[in-house]
N, C-alpha and C positions, 0 to 999 in steps of 0.2 A: 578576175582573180586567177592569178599562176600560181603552182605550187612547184617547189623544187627541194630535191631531196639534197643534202648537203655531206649527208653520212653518216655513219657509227662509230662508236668508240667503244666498245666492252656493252654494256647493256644503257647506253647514252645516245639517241638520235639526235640529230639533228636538219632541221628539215627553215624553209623560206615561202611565206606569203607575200604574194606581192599585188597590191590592191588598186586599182587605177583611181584619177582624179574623178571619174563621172561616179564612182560606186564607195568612192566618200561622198561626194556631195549627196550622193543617195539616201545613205548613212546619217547625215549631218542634220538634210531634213526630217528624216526618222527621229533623230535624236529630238528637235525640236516638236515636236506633235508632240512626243513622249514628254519630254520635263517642262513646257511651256506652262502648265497648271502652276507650276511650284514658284514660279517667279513672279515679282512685281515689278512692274513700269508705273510710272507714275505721269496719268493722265488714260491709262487701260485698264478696263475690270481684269482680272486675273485669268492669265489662262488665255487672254485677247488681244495682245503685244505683238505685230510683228515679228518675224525673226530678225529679219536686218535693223530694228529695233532694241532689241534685248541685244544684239552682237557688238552694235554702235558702245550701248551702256556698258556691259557688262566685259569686254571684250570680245573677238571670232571664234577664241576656240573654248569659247564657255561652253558649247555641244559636241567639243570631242571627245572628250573621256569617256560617255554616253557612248558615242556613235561607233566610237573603236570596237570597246565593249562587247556591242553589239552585232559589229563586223565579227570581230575572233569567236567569239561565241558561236555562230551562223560556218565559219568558214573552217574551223578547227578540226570539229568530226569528220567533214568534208574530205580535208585535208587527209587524215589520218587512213582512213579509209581509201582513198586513191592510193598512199603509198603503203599498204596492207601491213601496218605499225600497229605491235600489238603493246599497247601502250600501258604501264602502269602504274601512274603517277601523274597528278598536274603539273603541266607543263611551265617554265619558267622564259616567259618574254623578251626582247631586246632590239630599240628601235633604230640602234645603229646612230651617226650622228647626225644625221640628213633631221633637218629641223620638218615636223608636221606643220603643213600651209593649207588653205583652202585654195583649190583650184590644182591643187598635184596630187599625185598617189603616192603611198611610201610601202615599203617593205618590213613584213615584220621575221623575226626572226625566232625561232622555237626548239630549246630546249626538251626534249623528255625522256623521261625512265621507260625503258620497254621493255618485255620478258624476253628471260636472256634466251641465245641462241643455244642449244639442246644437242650435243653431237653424243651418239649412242656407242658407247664403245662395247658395253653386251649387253643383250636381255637374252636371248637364247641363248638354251646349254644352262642356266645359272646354277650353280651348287645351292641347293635348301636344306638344310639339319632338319630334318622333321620328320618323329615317330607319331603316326595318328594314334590315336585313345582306341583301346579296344575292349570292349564292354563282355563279359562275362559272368557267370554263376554267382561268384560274389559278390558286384554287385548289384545284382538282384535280389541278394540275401539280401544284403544292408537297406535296401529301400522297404524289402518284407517286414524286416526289423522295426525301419522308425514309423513302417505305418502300425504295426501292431506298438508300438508303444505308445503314439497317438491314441488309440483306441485301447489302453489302461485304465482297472481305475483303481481307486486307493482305496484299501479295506483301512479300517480301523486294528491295531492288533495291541495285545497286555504282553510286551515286553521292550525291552533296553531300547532306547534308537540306534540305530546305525547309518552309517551314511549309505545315503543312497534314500531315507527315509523322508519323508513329510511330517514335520512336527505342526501344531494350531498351539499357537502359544502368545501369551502377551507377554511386553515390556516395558520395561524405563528406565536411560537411560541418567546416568546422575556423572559429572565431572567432581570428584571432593563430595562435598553435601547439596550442592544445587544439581537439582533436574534439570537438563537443557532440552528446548524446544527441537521439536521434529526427532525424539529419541523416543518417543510412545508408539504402540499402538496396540489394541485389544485383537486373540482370535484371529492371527497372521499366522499364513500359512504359510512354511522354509524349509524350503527342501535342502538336509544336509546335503556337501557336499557340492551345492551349483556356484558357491561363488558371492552368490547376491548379498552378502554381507561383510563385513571388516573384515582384514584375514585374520583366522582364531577364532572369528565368533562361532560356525560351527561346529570347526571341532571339537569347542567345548560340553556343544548340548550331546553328543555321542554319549552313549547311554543313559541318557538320562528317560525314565516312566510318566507314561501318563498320571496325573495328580502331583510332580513336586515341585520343589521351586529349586534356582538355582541361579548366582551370581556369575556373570559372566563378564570376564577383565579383558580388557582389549586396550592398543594402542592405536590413536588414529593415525594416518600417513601424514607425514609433512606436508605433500601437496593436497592435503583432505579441500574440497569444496569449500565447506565450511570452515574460513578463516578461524573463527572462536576454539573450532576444534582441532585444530590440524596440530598433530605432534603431539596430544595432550592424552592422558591415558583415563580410560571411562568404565563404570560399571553400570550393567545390563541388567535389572533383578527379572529374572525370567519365571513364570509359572506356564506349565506345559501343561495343554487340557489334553491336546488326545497326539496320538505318535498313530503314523499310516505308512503302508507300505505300499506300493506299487502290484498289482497283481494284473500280469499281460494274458489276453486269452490263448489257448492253443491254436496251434496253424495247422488247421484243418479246413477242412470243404465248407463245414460253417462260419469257419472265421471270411473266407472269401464272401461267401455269400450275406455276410455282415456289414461288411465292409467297402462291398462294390457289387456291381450287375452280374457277375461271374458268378455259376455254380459249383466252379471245385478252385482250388489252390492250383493246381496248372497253369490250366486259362488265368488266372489272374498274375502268376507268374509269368505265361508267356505276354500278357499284353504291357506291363512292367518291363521286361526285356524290348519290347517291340518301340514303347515310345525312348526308351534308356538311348537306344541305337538312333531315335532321330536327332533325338537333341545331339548323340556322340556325331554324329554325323555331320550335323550342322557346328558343332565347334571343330570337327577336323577340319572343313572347309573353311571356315573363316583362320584359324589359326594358319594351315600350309599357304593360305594364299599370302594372308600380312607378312611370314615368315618370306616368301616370295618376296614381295614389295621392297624389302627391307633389304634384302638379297642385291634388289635389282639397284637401290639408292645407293648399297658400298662398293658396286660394280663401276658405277657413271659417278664422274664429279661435276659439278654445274656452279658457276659463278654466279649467285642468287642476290636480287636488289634485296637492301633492307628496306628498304619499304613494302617489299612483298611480304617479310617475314614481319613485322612490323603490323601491316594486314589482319596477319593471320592470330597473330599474339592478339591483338584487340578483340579479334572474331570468337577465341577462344577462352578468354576471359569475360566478357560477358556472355555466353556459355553457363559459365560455371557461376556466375553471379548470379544469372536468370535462375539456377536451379537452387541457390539457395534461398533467393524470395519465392520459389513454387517450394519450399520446403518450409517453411513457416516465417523464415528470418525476415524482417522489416527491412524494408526500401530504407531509413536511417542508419540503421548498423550494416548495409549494407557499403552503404557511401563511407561510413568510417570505417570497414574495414579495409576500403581500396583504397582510402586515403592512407592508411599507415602500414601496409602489405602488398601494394602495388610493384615495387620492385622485387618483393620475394616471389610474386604472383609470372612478373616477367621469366625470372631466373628458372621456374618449378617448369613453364611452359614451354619457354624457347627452345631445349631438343625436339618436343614432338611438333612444335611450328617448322621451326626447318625442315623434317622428314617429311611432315604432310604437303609443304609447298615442293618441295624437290620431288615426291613421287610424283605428284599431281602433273608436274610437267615434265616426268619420263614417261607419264602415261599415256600425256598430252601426242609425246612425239613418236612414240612406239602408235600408238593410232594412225595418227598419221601418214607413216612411212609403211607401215602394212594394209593401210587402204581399208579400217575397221570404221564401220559406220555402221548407225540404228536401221533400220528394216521396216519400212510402215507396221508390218505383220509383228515387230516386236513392242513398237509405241503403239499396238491396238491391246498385247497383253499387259502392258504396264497399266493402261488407261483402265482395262478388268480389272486388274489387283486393287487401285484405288475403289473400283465401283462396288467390288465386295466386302473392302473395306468399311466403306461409309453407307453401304447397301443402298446407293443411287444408281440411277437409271444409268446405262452406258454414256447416251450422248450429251445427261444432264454433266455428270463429270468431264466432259470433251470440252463442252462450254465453258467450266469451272477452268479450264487447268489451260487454255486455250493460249495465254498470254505466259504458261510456264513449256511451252512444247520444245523450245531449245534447249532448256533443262534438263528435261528428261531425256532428251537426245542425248545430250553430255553425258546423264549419268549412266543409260544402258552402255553407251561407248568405254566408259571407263571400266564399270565391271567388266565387259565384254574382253578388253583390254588385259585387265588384271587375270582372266581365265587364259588367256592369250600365253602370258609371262607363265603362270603356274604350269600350264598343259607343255611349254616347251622347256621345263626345266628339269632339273638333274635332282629328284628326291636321295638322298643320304641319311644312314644312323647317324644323330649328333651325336657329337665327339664327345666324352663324358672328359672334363678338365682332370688336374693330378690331386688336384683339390678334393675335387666331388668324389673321384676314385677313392681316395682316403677315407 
């Protein structure tokens, strides 16, 4: 077997197998061991024919299709890998006009897609728009807030409702003279003012006392759920048992101490602040870095196969399909909904497919040209993070993941990479447009 490289063209190899007459014949016999079961001679049990037999019958190159096969198969990867072709696509064949014989060798000829060549025009110095989140007083307040509202409860009281209010009341609803179904229900509790009703229905019950009754008019929306209902105007006959109002405790040293392991409002204020700052912390980081990324993909232009984008569109489509059967939706409406949203699913995806392939391979080569590699010492902490993860033993997970160790390589590399891009760039106030000024 020779290989010969033949050249490029944009993101197109092409490259030459050239196979001798001994390593067909080699092939040939291969081929026959392999398919000799499947055929009949007649005067052979099956499977027990001769080859010069079966060749006579059937004609010579009844075991080449087979044997080629076999060969490209065995010689391809080989191939590829001698000419360091990082290939992205199945490759497309061509045997030239030289007729295949037994007793010559022929030459095959190889087509394929390979990730495009990557020339850096910046990643250092990049300009990034990015003001990080900076957590303060206030919102601290606001977390103290929704936890003491959390911790409300609702007294009963003898006057008007308001919104803001809990009423417990039944209803039934009727269109004309007919009750319509799913418009009942006894001792529901509705807090004016959230929404969870028609719009109007609320506002109607606004003053109204525990012990009365009162009809409530409403229009349902044109796109209502309920076909029967939609557009149609309904009354509600309401009796209201009891009206409650919300009563939040004071924030005080006891409310801390009610509420969490903390003996005063301080401490429970500082450690509120304390975890506020890791989460603001951890979305600074992830925001300036993507904001980075994105920086680095309008900096560099890359002539990208569709097939890679292509790839990635499939990759991220069932993605989001997988998460709507982990979300309750049925494997059948799942299939009908790709079957009749499959191209809006294309259209919704392919920006964030092309940025994710094109950063992945500025990542790729910014690695590369800076000589950024994993570190045993950092593939032993990733291999921890899993072990505390799954609370396994270290070298039980070493064994697990054993067959993923390139992976992980890849992936420290590219974050490492991505820190790389963020720590050599130019943070700036975003420019506020004439728009948002206004």
């Amino acid at each position: 077997m020779k290989t010969e490289f033949k050249g490029r063209e944009g993101n197109s190899a092409k490259f030459t197998i050239e196979f001798t007459a001994e390593e067909f014949e080699a092939a040939l016999q291969k081929a026959y061991l392999q398919d000799r079961g499947k055929i009949s001679v007649d005067g052979f049990r099956k499977g027990k024919a001769p080859r010069s037999i079966i060749e006579r019958k059937y004609g010579e190159s009844i075991f080449f299709e087979t044997a080629i096969n076999n060969m490209v198969e065995e010689a391809y990867p080989k191939a590829v890998d001698e000419l360091k072709l990082d290939t992205v696509d199945r490759p497309s064949l061509s045997f030239g006009d030289e007729k295949l014989e037994k007793g010559k060798g022929f030459t095959v000829t190889f087509d394929v897609t390979v990730s495009p060549e990557v020339e850096l025009k910046k990643y250092k110095g990049l300009e990034v728009e990015f003001k990080p989140l900076v957590i303060g007083d206030d919102d601290v307040d606001i977390e103290v807030d929704n936890l003491r509202s959390r911790n409300a409860r609702l007294v009963s009281v003898d006057r008007e409702a308001q919104l803001g209010d809990t009423v417990v009341l039944d209803y039934a609803g009727f269109v004309g003279d007919d009750q319509f179904e799913g418009g009942t229900a006894e001792k529901f509790s509705l807090k004016l003012g959230s929404g969870m009703f028609i719009p109007g229905f609320e506002d109607q019950l606004v003053g109204i006392k525990a012990g009365e009754d009162r009809d409530v008019t409403v229009t349902f929306p044109e796109d209502y759920q309920a076909e029967q209902l939609a557009g149609k105007e309904a009354v509600f006959k309401c009796k209201v048992h009891e009206v409650q109002y919300e009563e939040f405790p004071e924030l005080d040293d006891e409310f801390a101490k009610d509420v969490s392991e903390f003996d005063t409002l301080d401490e429970l204020r500082k450690d509120i602040k304390e975890k506020l700052q890791k989460q603001t912390d951890e979305k600074n980081d992830y925001d300036g870095k993507n904001k980075a990324v994105l920086a680095l993909c309008d900096a560099n232009d890359i002539d990208i196969p569709e097939v890679m984008i292509q790839d990635e569109l499939d990759q991220m489509k069932n993605d989001y399909l997988q998460r709507l059967v982990n979300q309750g939706v049925s494997a059948d409406a799942v299939k009908k909904y790709l079957e009749s949203a499959d191209q809006t699913l294309n259209d919704n995806f392919r920006p964030d497919a092309v940025a994710r392939v094109k950063s992945s391979l500025l990542i790729k080569a910014i690695a590369a040209k800076e000589n950024i590699e994993a570190t045993a010492e950092e593939l032993d902490e990733e291999y921890q993070k899993y072990a505390l993860m799954y609370n396994m033993e270290l070298e039980k997970v070493k064994k697990a993941l054993e067959f993923n160790e390139e992976y992980l390589k890849e992936d420290i590399v590219y974050r490492k990479t991505v820190n790389f891009v963020f720590d050599n760039a130019k943070i700036v106030e975003p420019k506020e447009s004439e728009e948002k000024a206004e």
